[in-house]
N, C-alpha and C positions, 0 to 999 in steps of 0.2 A: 232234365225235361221238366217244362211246367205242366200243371192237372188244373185246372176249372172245377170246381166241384160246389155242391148246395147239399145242405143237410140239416141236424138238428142240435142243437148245444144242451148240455146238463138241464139245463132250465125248459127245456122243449122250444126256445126259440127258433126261428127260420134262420140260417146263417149261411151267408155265402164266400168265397173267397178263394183263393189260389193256394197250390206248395208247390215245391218242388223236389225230385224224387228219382229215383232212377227209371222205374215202369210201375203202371197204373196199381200192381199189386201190393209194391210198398207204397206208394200215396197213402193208398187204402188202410191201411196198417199203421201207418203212421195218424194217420186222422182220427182211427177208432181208437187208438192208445189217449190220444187228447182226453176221451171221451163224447167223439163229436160219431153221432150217428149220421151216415154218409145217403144220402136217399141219390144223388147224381153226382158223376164224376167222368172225365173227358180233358184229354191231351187239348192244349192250348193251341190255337193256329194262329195262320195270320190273319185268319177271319173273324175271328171271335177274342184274341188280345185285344187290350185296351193300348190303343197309340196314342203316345205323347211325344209328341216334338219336341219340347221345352223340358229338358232334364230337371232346370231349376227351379227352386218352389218362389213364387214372388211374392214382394215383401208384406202385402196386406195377408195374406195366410198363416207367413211365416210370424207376423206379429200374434195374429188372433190366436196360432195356435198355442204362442210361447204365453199369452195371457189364460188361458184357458187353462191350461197345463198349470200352470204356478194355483191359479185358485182348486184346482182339484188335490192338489200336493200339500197344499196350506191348510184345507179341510181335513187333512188327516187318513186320508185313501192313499193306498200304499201306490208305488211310481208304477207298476206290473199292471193295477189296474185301469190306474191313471192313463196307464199308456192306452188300454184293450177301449176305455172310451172315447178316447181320443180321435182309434181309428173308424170308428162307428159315424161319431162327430165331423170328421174330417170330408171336404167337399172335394180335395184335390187328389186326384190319383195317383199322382208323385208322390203325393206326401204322405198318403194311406199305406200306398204301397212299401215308404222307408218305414213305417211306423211298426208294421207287421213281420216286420223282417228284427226291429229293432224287439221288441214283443217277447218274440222267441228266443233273443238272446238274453233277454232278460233273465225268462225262463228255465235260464241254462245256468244263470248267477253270475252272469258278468255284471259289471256296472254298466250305469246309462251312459256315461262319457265314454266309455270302452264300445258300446254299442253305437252309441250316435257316430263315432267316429268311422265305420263301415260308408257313411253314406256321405263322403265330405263337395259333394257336387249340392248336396243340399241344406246341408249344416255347415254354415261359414267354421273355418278355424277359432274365432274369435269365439264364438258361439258353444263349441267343443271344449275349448278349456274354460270357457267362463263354468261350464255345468261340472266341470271337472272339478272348480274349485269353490261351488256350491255344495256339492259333495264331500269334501274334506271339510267344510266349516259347518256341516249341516243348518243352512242357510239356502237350498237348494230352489224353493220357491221367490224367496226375496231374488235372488240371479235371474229367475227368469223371467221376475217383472222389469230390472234393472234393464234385461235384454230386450223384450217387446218396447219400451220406452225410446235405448238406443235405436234400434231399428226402425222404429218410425220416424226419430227422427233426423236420420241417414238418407230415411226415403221425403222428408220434406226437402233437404238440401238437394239433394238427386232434382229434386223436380223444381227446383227454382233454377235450374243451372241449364237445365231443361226448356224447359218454360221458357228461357232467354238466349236461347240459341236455336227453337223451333221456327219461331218469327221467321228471320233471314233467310233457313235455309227451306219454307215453304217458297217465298217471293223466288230466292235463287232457283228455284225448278220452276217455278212459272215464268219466271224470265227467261229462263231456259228454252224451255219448248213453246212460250211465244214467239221467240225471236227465231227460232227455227223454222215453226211455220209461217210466219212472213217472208221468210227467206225460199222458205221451198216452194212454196203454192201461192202466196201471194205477189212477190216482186215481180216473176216470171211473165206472169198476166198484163199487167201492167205494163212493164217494158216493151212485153209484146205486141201490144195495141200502140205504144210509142214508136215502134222500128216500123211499123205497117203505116204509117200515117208520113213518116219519113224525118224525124222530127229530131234535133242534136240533143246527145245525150250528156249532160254536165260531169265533169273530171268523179264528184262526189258519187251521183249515181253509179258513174260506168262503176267505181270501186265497190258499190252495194252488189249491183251486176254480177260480178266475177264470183265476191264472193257468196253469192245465190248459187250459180251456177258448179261451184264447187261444194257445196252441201249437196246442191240434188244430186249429182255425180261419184261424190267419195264421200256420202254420209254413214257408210260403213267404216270408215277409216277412224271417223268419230269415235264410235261406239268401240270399236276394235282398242284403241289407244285408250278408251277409258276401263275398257273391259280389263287389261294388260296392266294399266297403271294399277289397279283395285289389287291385284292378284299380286304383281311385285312389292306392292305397299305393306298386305297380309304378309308376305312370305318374309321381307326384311324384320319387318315388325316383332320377329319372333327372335332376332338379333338385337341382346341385351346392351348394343351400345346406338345401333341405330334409334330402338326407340326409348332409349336416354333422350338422343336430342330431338323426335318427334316431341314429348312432354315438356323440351326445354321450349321449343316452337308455342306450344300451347300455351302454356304460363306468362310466354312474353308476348302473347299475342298481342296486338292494338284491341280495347277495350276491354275483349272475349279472356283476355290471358288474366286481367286481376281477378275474375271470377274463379274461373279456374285454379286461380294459385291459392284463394283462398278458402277456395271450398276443398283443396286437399288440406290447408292445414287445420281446419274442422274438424275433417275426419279424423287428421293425427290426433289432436287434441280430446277430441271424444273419447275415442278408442283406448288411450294410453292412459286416459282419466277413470275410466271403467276397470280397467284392467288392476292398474294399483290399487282404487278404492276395493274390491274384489281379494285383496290381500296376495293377487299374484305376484312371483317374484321380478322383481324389478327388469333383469334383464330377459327373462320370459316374456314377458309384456313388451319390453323393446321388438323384441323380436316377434312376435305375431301380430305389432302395430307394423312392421313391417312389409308384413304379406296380406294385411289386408287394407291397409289406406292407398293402392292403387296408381300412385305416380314413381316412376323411379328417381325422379330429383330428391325427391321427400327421402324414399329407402336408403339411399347411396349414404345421405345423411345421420340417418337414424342406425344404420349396419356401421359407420363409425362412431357415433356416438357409444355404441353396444360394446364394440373394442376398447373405447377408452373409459369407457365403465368395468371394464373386466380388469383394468392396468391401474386401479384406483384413482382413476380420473373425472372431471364434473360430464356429465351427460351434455350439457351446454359447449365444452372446448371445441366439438367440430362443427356445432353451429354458428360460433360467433365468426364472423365476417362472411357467411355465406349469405347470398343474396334469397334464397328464400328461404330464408328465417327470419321476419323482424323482430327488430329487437322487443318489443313488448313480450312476445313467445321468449325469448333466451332470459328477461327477470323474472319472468315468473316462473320458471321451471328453476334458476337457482333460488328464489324466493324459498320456492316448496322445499329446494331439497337441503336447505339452509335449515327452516322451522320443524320437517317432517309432515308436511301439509302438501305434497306435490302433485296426488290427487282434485284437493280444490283447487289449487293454483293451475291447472291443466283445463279444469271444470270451467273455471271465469273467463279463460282465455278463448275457448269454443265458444261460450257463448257472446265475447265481446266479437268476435266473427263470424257468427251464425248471424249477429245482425247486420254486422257489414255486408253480408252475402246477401242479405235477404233486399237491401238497400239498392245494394250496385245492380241486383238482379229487376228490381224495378225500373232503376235509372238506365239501365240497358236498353230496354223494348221500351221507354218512351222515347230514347235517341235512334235507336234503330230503326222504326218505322218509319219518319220521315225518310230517312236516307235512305233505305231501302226503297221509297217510294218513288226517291228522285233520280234513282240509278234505272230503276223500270222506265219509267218516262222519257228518261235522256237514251234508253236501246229505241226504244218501241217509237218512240218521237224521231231520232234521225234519219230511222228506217222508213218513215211512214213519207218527214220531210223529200227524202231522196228520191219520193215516188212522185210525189205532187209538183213540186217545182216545175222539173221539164212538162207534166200535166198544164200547166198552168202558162209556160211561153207555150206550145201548141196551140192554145188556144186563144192567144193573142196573132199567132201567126195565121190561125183563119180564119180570123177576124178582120 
């Protein structure tokens, strides 16, 4: 059971905050052993919980906090404390909430990676042992600036990839449901003032016609087939060979797919370059660059390359002749692992693609819009043509 409770801390502070407990008498018990004098306390409902939709903490929080966190660690304030300001600090309820829970276990003498790792809906993996292995190098704040850094700039890649796929798929739904309602409430009218006057309807209209007439008719069937499509799409999607080839679609997409293919190997690159520079073990780092760079072309890859690192083989054997890996990525990774430099060599290679990304993500939405533009035009224009035409012999005919 959760307790709600308000009271007063060592210090005579006002504090408020949640446990949880078996019935109100151990809450109570449990709180005054803190040394927290208890002035209100009450069983949590669904009226007075705090509700959060979004399990996940997002990334402008998740950075601020991981920067925060490192300068109160670096100051020389023990992590225990570190943590209790944190949650004081802290604006998001997600994150107060892991924080307070993480707190406690502190409190109990587990470590912070043993603790963080309780909440992994909010603490990425990467994140979990990056602290793990600040921890063993006692280096624990320098990680979590290394990690507020990655992370934001995960989320600047995130939003150029973004940013260049919102364009389209805005136009795509306004074309959508314009060309819907010209077809539903606008043709109708029209035609109808045409068949009243007695007036021939041309092969092109009659075709607009029908299908008006089957929108208004079986515009549920629409929805139905799209509702259906969504829902088998989610449910294969969770079959690890179907959405293989979904990602293989994406990557090869016409324009949309070099972004895409490059903004996963960024990630890769990032990720697997933090992770070594971090003094993680090589094939550790394979494997949680793995689970967290998000495409499974990239994984299938990197889970053999993993194997043939285990069999004393180069990390590069199951990338060479695969199509997404170019070759610039396959010399620099034996570069590194040639000198013992495969950290920077990982480092140069993110960022000789973080500008590519940032390039093509430009060059995208200035090609897009026009075309986008002329695709609306050329629905909304046929539709509009199909209507005026026979408008326009009428009125030659009574004339």
């Amino acid at each position: 059971m959760e307790f709600q409770y308000t009271g007063k801390n060592l210090s005579g502070e006002k504090i408020k905050g949640k446990i949880n407990a078996n019935s109100k008498e151990e809450a109570l018990m449990l709180l005054q052993s803190n040394g927290q004098v208890v002035i209100e306390i009450k069983e949590s409902t669904i009226w007075n919980k705090d509700i959060t939709i979004h399990r996940k903490i997002n990334h402008k929080d998740l950075v601020i906090f991981l920067r925060q966190y490192a300068t109160l660690i670096h100051a020389g304030i023990s992590i225990s404390d570190a943590t209790k300001t944190m949650i004081k600090q802290s604006e998001s309820i997600v994150l107060k909430n892991a924080l307070t829970d993480i707190e406690k276990q502190l409190e109990k003498g587990q470590a912070l990676s043993k603790s963080v790792e309780r909440h992994p809906k909010i603490f990425p993996p990467l994140l979990i042992n990056m602290i793990r292995a600040g921890e063993a190098s006692g280096k624990l704040d320098e990680i979590l600036n290394e990690m507020a850094d990655y992370f934001e700039k995960e989320y600047r890649n995130r939003q150029k990839v973004i940013s260049a796929l919102i364009y389209p798929s805005i136009v795509g739904i306004v074309t959508l449901f314009l060309t819907g309602f010209l077809l539903i409430f606008v043709v109708p009218r029209f035609i109808g003032m045409l068949n009243s006057f007695g007036g021939d309807i041309p092969p092109f209209t009659q075709f607009i016609l029908n299908l008006s007439d089957w929108l208004a008719s079986y515009w549920w069937v629409f929805i139905l087939l799209i509702t259906i499509g969504s829902i088998l799409y989610k449910y294969f999607l969770q079959r690890e060979e179907f959405a293989y080839r979904v990602d293989i679609i994406k990557m090869k997409f016409p324009f949309l797919g070099t972004l895409v293919h490059k903004s996963a190997l960024v990630r890769m690159t990032q990720t697997l370059s933090t992770l070594v520079n971090s003094a993680v073990p090589i094939l550790r780092s394979i494997e949680i660059t793995e689970r967290v760079v998000g495409n499974r072309v990239i994984n299938r890859v990197l889970g053999d390359s993993r194997r043939a690192l285990e069999v004393g083989e180069s990390i590069t054997k199951p990338m060479e002749g695969h199509w997404a890996f170019p070759a610039l990525i396959i010399q620099m990774i034996q570069i590194g692992e040639k000198t013992g430099t495969l950290d920077k060599m990982l480092l140069k290679a993110a960022e000789f693609y973080e500008e590519e990304v940032e390039q093509l993500s430009s060059r995208i939405k200035t090609l897009i819009e026009p075309i986008m533009i002329i695709i609306l035009t050329i629905i909304v224009g046929s539709i509009i043509t199909a209507v005026v035409i026979p408008m326009f012999s009428l009125f030659e005919t009574i004339q």
